[in-house]
C-alpha positions as CSV (number, residue, x, y, z in Angstrom):
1,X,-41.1,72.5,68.8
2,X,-44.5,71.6,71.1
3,X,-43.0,68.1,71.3
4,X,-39.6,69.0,72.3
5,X,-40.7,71.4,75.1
6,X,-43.7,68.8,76.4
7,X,-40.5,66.2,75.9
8,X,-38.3,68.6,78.3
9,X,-41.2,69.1,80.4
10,X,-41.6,65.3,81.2
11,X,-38.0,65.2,82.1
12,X,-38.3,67.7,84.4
13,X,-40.8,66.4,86.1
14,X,-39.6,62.8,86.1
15,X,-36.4,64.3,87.8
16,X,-38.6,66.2,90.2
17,X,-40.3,63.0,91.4
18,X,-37.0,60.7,91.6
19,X,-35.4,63.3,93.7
20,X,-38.3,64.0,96.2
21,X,-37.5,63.1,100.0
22,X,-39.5,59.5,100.7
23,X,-40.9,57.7,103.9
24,X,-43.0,60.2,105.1
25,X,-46.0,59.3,107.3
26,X,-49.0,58.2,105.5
27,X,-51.7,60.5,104.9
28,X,-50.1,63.5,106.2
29,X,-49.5,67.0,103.8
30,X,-45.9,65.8,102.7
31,X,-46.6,62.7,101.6
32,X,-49.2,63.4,99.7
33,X,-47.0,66.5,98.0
34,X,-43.8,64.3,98.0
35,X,-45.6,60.9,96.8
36,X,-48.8,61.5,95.4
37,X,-49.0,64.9,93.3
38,X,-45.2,64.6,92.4
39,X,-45.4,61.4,90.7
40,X,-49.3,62.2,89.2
41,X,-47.8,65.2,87.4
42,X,-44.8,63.2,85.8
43,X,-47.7,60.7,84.4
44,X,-49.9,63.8,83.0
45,X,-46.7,64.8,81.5
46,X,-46.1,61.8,79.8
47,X,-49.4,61.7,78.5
48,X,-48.8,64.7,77.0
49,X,-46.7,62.7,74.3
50,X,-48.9,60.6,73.3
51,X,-51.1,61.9,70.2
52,X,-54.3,60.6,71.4
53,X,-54.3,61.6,75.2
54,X,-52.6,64.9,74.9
55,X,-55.7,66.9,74.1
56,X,-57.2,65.3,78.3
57,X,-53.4,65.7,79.8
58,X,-52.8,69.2,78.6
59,X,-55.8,70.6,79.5
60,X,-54.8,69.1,83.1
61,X,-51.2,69.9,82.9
62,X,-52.1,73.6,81.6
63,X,-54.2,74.1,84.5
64,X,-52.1,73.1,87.1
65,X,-49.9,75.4,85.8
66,X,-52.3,78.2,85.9
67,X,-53.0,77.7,89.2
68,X,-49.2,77.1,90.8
69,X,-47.7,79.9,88.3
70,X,-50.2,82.4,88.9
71,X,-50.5,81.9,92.7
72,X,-46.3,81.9,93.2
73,X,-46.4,85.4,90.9
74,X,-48.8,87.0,93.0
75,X,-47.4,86.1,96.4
76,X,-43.7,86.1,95.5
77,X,-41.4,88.6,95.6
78,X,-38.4,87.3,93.9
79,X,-36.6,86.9,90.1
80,X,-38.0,83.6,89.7
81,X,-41.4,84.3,91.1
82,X,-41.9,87.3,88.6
83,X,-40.9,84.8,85.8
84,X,-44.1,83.0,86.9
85,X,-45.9,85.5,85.6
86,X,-44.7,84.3,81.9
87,X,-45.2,80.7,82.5
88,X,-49.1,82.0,83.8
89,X,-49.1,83.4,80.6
90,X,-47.9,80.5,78.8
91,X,-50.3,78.5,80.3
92,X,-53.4,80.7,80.1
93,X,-52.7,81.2,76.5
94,X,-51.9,77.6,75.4
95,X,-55.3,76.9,77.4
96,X,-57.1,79.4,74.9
97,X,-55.9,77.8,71.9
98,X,-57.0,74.2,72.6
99,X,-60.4,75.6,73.5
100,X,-60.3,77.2,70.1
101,X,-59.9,74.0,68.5
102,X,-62.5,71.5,68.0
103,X,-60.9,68.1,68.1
104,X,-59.9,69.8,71.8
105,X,-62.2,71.9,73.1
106,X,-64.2,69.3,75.1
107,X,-60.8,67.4,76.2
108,X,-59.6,70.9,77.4
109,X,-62.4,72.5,78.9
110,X,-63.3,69.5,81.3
111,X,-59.6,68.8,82.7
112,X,-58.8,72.5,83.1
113,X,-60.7,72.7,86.3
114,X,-59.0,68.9,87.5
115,X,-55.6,70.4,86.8
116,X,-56.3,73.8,88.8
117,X,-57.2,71.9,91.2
118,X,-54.5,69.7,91.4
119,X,-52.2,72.6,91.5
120,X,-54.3,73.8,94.6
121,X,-53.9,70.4,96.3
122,X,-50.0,70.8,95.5
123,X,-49.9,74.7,97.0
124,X,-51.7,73.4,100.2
125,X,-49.3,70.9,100.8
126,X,-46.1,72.8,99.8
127,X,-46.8,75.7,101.8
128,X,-45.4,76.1,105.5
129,X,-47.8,73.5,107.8
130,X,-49.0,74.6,111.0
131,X,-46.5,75.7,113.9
132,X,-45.1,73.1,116.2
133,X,-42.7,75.0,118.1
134,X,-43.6,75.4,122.0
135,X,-42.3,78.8,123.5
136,X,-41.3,78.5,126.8
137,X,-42.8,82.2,128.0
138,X,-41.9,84.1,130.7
139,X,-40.3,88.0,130.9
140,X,-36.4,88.8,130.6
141,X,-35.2,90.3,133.6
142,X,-34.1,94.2,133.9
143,X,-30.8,93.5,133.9
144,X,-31.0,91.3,130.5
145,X,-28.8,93.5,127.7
146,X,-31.3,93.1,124.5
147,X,-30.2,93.6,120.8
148,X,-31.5,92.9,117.8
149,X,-27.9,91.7,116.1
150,X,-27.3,89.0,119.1
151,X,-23.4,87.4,119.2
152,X,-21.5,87.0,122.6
153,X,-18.1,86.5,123.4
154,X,-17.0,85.0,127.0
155,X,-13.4,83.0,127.9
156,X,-13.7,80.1,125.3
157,X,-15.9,79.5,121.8
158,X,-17.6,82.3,120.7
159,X,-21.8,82.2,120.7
160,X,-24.4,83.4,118.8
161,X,-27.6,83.3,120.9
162,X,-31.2,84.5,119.6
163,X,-33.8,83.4,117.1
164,X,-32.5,84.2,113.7
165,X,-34.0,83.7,110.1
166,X,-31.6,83.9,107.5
167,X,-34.2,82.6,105.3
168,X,-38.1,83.4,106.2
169,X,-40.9,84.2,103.7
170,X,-43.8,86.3,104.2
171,X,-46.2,84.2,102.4
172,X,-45.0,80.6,103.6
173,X,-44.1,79.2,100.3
174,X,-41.0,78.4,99.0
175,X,-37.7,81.0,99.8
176,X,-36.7,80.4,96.6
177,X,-40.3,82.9,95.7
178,X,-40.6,84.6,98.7
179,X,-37.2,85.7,100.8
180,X,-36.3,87.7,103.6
181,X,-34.2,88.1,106.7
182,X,-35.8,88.1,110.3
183,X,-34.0,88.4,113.7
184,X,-36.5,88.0,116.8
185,X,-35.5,90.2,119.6
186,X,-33.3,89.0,122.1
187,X,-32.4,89.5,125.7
188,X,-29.0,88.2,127.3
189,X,-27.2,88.1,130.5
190,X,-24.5,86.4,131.6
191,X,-22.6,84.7,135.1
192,X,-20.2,86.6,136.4
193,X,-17.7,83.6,135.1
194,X,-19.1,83.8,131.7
195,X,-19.8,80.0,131.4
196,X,-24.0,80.4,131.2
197,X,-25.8,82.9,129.1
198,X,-29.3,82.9,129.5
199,X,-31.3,83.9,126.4
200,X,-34.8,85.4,125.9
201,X,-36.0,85.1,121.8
202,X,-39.2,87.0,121.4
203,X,-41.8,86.6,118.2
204,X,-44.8,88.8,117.7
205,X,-45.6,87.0,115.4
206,X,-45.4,83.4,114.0
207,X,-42.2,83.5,111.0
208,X,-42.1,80.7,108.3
209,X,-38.6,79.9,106.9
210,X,-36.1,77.8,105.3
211,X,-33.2,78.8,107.4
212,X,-32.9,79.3,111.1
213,X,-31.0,79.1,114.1
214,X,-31.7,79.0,117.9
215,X,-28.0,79.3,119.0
216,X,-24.7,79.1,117.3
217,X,-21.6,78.3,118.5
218,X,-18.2,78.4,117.2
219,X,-15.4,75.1,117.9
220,X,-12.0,73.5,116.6
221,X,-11.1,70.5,117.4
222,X,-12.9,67.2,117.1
223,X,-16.6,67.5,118.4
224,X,-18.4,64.7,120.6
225,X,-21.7,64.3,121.6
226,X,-22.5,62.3,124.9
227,X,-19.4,60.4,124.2
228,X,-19.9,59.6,120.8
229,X,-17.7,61.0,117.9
230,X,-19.7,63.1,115.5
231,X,-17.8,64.1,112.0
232,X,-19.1,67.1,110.3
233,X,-22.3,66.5,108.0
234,X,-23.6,64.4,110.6
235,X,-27.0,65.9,112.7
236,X,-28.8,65.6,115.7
237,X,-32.5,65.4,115.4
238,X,-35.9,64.1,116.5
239,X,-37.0,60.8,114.8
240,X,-40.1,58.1,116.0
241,X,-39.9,59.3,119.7
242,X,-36.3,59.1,119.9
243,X,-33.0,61.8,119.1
244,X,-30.8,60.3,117.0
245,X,-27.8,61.5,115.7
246,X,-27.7,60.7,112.3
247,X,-25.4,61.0,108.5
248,X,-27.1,61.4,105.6
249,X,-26.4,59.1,102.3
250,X,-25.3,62.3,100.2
251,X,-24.8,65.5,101.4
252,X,-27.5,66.7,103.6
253,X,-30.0,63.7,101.8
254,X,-31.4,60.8,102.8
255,X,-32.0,58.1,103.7
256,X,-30.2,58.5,107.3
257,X,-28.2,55.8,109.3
258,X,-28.5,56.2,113.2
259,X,-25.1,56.9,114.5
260,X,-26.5,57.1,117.9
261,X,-29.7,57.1,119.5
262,X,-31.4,58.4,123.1
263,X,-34.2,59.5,124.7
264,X,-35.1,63.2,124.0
265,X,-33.0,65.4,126.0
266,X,-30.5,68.6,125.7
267,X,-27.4,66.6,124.5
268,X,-23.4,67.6,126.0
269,X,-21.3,68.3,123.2
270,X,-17.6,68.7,123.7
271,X,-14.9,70.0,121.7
272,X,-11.5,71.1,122.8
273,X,-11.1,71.8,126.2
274,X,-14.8,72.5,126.5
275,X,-18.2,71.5,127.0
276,X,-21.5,73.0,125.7
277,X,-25.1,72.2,126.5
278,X,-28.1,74.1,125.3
279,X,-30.9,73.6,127.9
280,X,-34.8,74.1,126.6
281,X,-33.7,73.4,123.2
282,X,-35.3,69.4,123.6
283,X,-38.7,71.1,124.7
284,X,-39.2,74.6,123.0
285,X,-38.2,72.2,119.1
286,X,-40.4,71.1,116.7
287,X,-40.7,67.2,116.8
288,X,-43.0,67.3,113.6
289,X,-42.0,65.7,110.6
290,X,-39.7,68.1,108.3
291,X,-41.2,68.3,104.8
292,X,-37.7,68.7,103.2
293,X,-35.9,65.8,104.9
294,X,-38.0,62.4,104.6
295,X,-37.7,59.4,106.7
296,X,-39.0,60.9,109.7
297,X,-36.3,63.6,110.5
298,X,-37.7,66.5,112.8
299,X,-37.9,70.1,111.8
300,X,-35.7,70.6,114.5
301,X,-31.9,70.1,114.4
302,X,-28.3,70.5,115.9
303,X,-26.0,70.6,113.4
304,X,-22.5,70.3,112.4
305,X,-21.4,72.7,109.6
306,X,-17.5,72.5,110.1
307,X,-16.1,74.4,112.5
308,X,-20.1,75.9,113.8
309,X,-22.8,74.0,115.4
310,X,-26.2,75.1,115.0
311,X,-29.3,74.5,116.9
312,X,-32.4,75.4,115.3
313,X,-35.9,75.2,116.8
314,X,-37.5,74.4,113.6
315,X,-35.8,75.1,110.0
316,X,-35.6,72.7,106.3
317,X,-31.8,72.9,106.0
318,X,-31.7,69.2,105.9
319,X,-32.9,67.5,102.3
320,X,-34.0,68.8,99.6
321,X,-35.9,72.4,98.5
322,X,-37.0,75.5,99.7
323,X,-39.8,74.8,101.9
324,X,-40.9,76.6,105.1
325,X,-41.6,75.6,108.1
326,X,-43.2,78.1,111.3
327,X,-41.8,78.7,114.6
328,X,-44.7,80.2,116.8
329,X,-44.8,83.4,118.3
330,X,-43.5,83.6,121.7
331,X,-40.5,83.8,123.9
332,X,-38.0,81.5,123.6
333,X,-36.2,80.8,126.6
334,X,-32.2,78.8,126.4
335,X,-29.7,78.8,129.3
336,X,-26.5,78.4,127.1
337,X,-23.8,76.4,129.8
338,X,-20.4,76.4,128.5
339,X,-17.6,74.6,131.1
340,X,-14.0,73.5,130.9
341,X,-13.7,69.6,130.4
342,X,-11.8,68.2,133.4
């Protein structure tokens, strides 16, 4: 039974490593989470099969667990972070037993501390990094409407304007642990015409999350961005200086081919019979490497979802898990034109 679940365990974590993002920059948090740890604790795994090194690898293996369990069921506020409150106890009494025994007390007791440590090392890099977002500032005028539930309707698609978080977490780990909803609050006025909405986004306070959105805006028809034809799936992001827009190999995964490429800049997207720009989106986004995505893809993004195009300032919808990212406190500020094609 022991060798079937340590069996199962290997697999999982095996699995874990082969799917993990790749090509992050060297040294930084994610690729030491993504390409160090990952792979480590599929090798202490294995080793937990093998007669004569299981005593060293499951003290190690026991005490990450200790460490990542009990931290995720203290902070977390979910299903699945309350059932890390079993696998802490799991751990912490399988760690008992092998310091009970005498062929692997010693084994145990000095690896225990390595693996807790190791599961620190893997909290500190899978937790939200540092904000990279850069506020714009400034004050709404008096005769901005604000709400707290932004959507606007003019002639033409219909937009969604203001910071929103449909997936944040209090702590900064994982949504999947920790999950809420945030909206910041939002200030709009628009032209007399209806074709610009100006936007003020205000955050007291600095929100990690999963899920996010600057703007939204509805559209039929086939979508183009600065000329070039963009199918749904494909993004629009920040990579090595550059925004490209890119389609992932599967889904929302990498690796990414370059569709398009150009200097960074508020892209004209059209649709229909119109044309949409978001202005301060380039400046106010996250340019920092998105620990979810791999290969270099920015935290921030304008995608296609089908019949909606989202801009987010800095968000982890693209690759794989439920990591956060931060978007600073501040105001946002966005100038939303919207114009007929001629």
């Amino acid at each position: 039974m022991i060798r079937l679940a340590l069996t199962l365990h290997a697999a999982a974590a095996g699995a874990y490593w082969w799917f993990q993002p790749r090509a992050f920059e060297v040294g930084g948090r994610q690729w030491f989470e993504h390409e160090v740890i990952a792979p480590v604790v599929f090798a202490v795994s294995v080793a937990t099969l093998v007669p004569r090194t299981r005593p060293l690898a499951g003290g190690l293996l026991l005490g990450f667990w200790i460490a990542v369990a009990g931290s995720v069921s203290v902070v977390g506020a979910t299903p699945p972070a309350r059932a890390m409150i079993l696998v802490t106890a799991a751990a912490v009494a399988g760690l008992a037993v092998g310091l009970r025994r005498g062929e692997t007390r010693r084994p145990c007791a000095a690896a225990a501390p390595a693996g807790v440590a190791l599961g620190a090392a893997f909290l500190w890099c899978a937790w939200a990094p540092p904000a990279t977002t850069r506020p714009a500032g400034g004050e709404a005028p008096a005769t901005a409407r604000e709400t707290r539930a932004p959507s606007w309707r003019q002639p033409g698609p219909h937009v969604r304007p203001g910071l929103e978080f449909d997936a944040a977490s209090r702590s900064g780990f994982w949504t999947v642990f920790d999950h809420r909803r945030v909206a910041a609050v939002t200030r709009v006025e628009t032209d007399p015409c209806g074709t610009r909405i100006r936007c003020w986004s205000t955050l007291d306070r600095e929100v990690p999350a999963h899920l996010a959105s600057a703007v939204r805006v509805a559209f039929t028809g086939e979508l183009r961005v600065e000329g070039v034809p963009w199918k749904s799936g494909d993004f629009i992001a920040f990579r090595r200086g550059r925004m490209e827009l890119l389609r992932p190999t599967q889904a929302e995964k990498g690796p990414f081919t370059t569709i398009a490429s150009w200097n960074p800049h508020d892209p004209v997207i059209e649709f229909d019979e119109w044309r949409v720009q978001v202005r301060g989106w380039a400046d106010q986004a996250s340019h920092a490497e998105s620990p979810t995505a791999g290969w270099g893809v920015s935290q921030a993004a304008i995608e296609n979802l089908g019949g909606e195009l989202v801009w987010s300032l800095a968000s982890t919808s693209i690759g794989r898990g439920w990591h956060c990212v931060r978007t600073a406190p501040g105001t946002y500020v966005f100038e939303i034109v919207i114009e007929r094609r001629r």
